[in-house]
Every structure is written in structure tokens, then in C-alpha cells.
N, C-alpha and C positions, 0 to 999 in steps of 0.2 A: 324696455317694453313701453311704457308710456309715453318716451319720446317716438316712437314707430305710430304709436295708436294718434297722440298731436296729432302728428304731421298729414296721417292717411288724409286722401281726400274723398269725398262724397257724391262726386260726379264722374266726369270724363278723366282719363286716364291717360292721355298720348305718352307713348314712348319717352324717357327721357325729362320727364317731367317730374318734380316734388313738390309742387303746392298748386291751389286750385289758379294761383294769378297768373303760373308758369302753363297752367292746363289752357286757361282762359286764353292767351298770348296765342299761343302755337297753332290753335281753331282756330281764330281771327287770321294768323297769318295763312293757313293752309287753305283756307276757303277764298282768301284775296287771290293766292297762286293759282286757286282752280276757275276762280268765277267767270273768265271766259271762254271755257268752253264746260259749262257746268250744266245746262239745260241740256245740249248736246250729248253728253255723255251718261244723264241720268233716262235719258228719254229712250236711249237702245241700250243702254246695261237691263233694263227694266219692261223693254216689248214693250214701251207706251202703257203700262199697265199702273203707271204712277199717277195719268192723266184720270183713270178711272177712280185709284184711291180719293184723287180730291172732291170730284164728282162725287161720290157715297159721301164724305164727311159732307160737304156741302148741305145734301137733301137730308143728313141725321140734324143739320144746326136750322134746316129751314124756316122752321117756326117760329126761330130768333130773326132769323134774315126781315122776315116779312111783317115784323114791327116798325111802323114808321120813325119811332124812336130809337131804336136799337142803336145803342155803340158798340162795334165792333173794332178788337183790333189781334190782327195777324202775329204774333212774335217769333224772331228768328224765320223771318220771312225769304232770305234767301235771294231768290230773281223772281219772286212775287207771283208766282204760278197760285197759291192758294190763294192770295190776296184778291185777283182778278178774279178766281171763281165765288171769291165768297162775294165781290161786288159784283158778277152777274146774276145771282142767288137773288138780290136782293130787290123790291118793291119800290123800292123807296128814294129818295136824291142825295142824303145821308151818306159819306165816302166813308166806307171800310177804311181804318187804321193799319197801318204795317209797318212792325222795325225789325232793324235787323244792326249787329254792333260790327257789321264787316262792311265797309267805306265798299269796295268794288263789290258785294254781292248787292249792296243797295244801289250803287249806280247803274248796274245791269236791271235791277228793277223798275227804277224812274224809268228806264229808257224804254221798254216794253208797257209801260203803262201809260208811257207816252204815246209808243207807234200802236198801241189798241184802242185806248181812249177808253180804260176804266176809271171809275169811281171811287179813287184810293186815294192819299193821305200817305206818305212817308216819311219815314224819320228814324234817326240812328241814335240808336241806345242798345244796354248790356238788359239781356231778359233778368238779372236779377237785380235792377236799381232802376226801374223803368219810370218815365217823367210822367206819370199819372195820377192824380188825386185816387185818395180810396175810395172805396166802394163807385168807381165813375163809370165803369162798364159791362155790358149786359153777356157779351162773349168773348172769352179769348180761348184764339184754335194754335197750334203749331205742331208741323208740319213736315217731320224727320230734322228737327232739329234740337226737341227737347232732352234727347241722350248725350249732346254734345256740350250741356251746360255744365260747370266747374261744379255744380254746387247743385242734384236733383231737390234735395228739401228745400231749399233756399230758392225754389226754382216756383214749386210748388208754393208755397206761402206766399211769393211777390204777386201769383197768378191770383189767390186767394183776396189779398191784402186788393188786389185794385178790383175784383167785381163787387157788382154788386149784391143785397140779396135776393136770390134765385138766381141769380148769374150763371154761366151754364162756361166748363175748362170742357175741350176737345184736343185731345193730345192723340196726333198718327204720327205711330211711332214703330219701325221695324220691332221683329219678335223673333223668337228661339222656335220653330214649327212645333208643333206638342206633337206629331206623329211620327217616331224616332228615326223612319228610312227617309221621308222627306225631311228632315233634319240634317241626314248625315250629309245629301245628296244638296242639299239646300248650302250647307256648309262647308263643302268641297270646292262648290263654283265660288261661293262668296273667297274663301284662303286659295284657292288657285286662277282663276279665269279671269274675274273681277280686275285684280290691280292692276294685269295686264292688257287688259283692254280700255278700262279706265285711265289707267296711266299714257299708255299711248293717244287718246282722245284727249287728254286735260295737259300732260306733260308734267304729269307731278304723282309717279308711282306711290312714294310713301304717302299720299293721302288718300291713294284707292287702299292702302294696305290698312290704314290707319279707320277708316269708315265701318268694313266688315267686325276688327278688333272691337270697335266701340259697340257694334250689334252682339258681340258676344257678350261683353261685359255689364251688357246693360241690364236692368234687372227685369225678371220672365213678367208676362202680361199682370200675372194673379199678384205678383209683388209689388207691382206698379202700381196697380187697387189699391192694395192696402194699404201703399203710403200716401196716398191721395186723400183715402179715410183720416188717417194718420193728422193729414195739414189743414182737416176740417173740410173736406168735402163732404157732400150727403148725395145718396143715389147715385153709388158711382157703381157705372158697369163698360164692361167694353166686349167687345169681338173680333175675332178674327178672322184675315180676310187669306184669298189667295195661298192657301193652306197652312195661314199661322204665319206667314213673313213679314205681314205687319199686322197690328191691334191699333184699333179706333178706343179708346176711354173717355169718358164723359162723367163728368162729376157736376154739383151743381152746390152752391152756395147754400145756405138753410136763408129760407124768409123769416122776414119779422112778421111775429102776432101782433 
């Protein structure tokens, strides 16, 4: 029993995997397979309603945006869709931060941040060993990516570990619907329809199959709170959108007296 209890891991789970470096490995390689046609497939699995999630986190973090000061930065940024909106958010000349620990979802990012000409900053790193001094930033947001880390505590603390005080974690991140017929109906498409249209748009079924799994597994909104509480955050609360299919959470660092 102990060696079962060891071994368990704390984050994402993919099929076939027994430690968090094998869970790590197999995301990095699954999101490399899918990353070009990634936007493509997420933007009509989703009725474009993904483009509005970032939109609302945006105007919940604007008050941070519109400090001339503000460091921001993106993790598990993906092909930089939130990057771009949170450097249109903002006021100021200051380029929004983005990484992401997957070589082709980052070069699908430079590339559209290139043909846009936003205000961003990229760089490739693992969201739990991130290349940033402590307390050095004012916001980090991410983006349906923080369910697919090895390691949620560990995920949590690094995000802790680099803001600074008052610093403000915005985590959108899919959810379980709390209204049990949009649940079941919400969970039918995601285990039937999903992988195969997904799969057919990206060419790599076992990671539309593999996405839904990790939305199940992942923990309900109200537990997500509590471990945020848990890694020292203060004033955390979140909502949900689009009938509980995803939750916006917001936690914020305590100031110094």
C-alpha cells in the first residue's frame, strides 16, 4: 500500500503512465502531434466560444493590465491566443510574458504573434521550474492548461513562489457543470463526438480522447479553491461560465504591512 500511495501522482494522469515525469513527457509529446491544427480544432469543437472565455478573463485581470508597471506572464500558453489578448488589454509598451514547455505549440505562437504584431515576450519552460526571480510578477493567467500539469500543488506554489505581493493567479480552466442533465449531456459529447471530430481535424484521436479524461479527472471548481487557499493564496474565488464547462479562479497573493 505505500508503495501505490509513493508512486500516485498529483496531477494529470494520461493512460499508461506511472510517474509525474512519464505524465509530463506524453502532454509535451501529444500537444507537439496536435499543435498544427490546434487552434483550428479548438475554435469549432468549441463554437468560437473559447475566443469569448479569454475575452471575460481579460476584462476580470484589467485593472492589472492597465498598470504601466505590470508584469505579466502567460503559462502553458499553448499558440498564444490568451497572450495576444492579454497584450491587447493592455495600456501600456510593457510585452506580456508567455511560455509554454512544448517546442511546436511555442513556435505556432511566435508565428501568429508575429503575423499580428502583438506585445509579447516568449520563452519555453516547464510551468513547474519557471526561469523567474521570486516575488517578480504582478499576474499569471493560464489558460486550459493548468489540468495538464504533472504536479497541481507543485503547480500552484511555483505560481505563488514568483508573484509578487498582491499579485493576482487567474486560472480558466474546464469544469464538471454543477447542473447534473447539463453534465450528463455536456459529458456524452465530450466521451463520444469530441475525439472524433477532434481526432479527424488534428490526426491524433488518442489526444482528443485523452483531453475530455483529464476534464474529468480534474478536480470540481470548489476543490480547485481550496487548494489555491491551501498554496497561500488570499481572496480566492471563481465562476462559472457557459453552464459550469469552465471556471475562471482568481486568487491573489497577501501584501506586506
Amino acid at each position: 500500500m505505500k508503495d501505490v500511495m509513493k508512486g500516485a501522482m498529483k496531477g494529470t494522469t494520461p493512460l499508461g503512465t506511472r510517474n509525474e515525469q512519464e505524465a509530463a513527457n506524453w502532454v509535451r509529446g501529444m500537444f507537439g502531434r496536435v499543435a498544427h491544427r490546434y487552434d483550428l480544432a479548438n475554435h469549432l469543437l468549441s463554437l468560437n466560444i473559447d475566443r469569448l472565455w479569454r475575452a471575460r478573463t481579460v476584462r476580470r485581470v484589467r485593472h492589472i493590465l492597465d498598470r504601466p508597471d505590470a508584469r505579466v506572464l502567460d503559462i502553458c500558453c499553448g499558440t498564444g491566443d490568451l497572450v495576444l489578448a492579454l497584450a491587447g488589454g493592455t495600456r501600456h509598451a510593457r510585452p506580456v510574458l508567455g511560455s509554454d514547455f512544448c517546442h511546436p505549440m511555442l513556435t505556432a505562437a511566435r508565428d501568429k504573434v508575429a503575423r499580428r504584431g502583438g506585445s509579447a515576450v516568449l520563452f519555453e519552460a516547464d510551468a513547474l521550474r519557471l526561469p523567474v526571480r521570486d516575488a517578480s510578477l504582478d499576474l499569471i493567467t493560464v489558460a486550459f492548461g493548468f489540468r495538464n500539469l504533472a504536479n497541481y500543488e507543485a503547480g500552484l506554489r511555483e505560481m505563488r513562489r514568483a508573484l509578487r505581493p498582491g499579485g493576482t493567479a487567474a486560472i480558466l480552466e474546464f469544469s464538471q457543470p454543477p447542473n447534473r442533465i447539463f453534465a450528463v449531456m455536456y459529458n456524452w459529447y465530450s466521451r463520444e463526438i469530441l475525439p472524433i471530430i477532434g481526432g479527424a481535424l488534428s490526426g491524433s484521436r488518442d489526444a482528443y480522447r485523452y483531453l475530455p479524461e483529464s476534464v474529468r479527472k480534474f478536480p470540481s471548481a470548489a476543490q480547485l479553491a481550496s487548494d489555491m487557499q491551501r498554496a497561500g493564496f488570499e481572496e480566492v474565488r471563481y465562476e462559472y461560465w457557459t453552464g459550469g464547462i469552465v471556471a475562471l479562479h482568481l486568487g491573489q497573493v497577501a501584501k506586506t504591512t
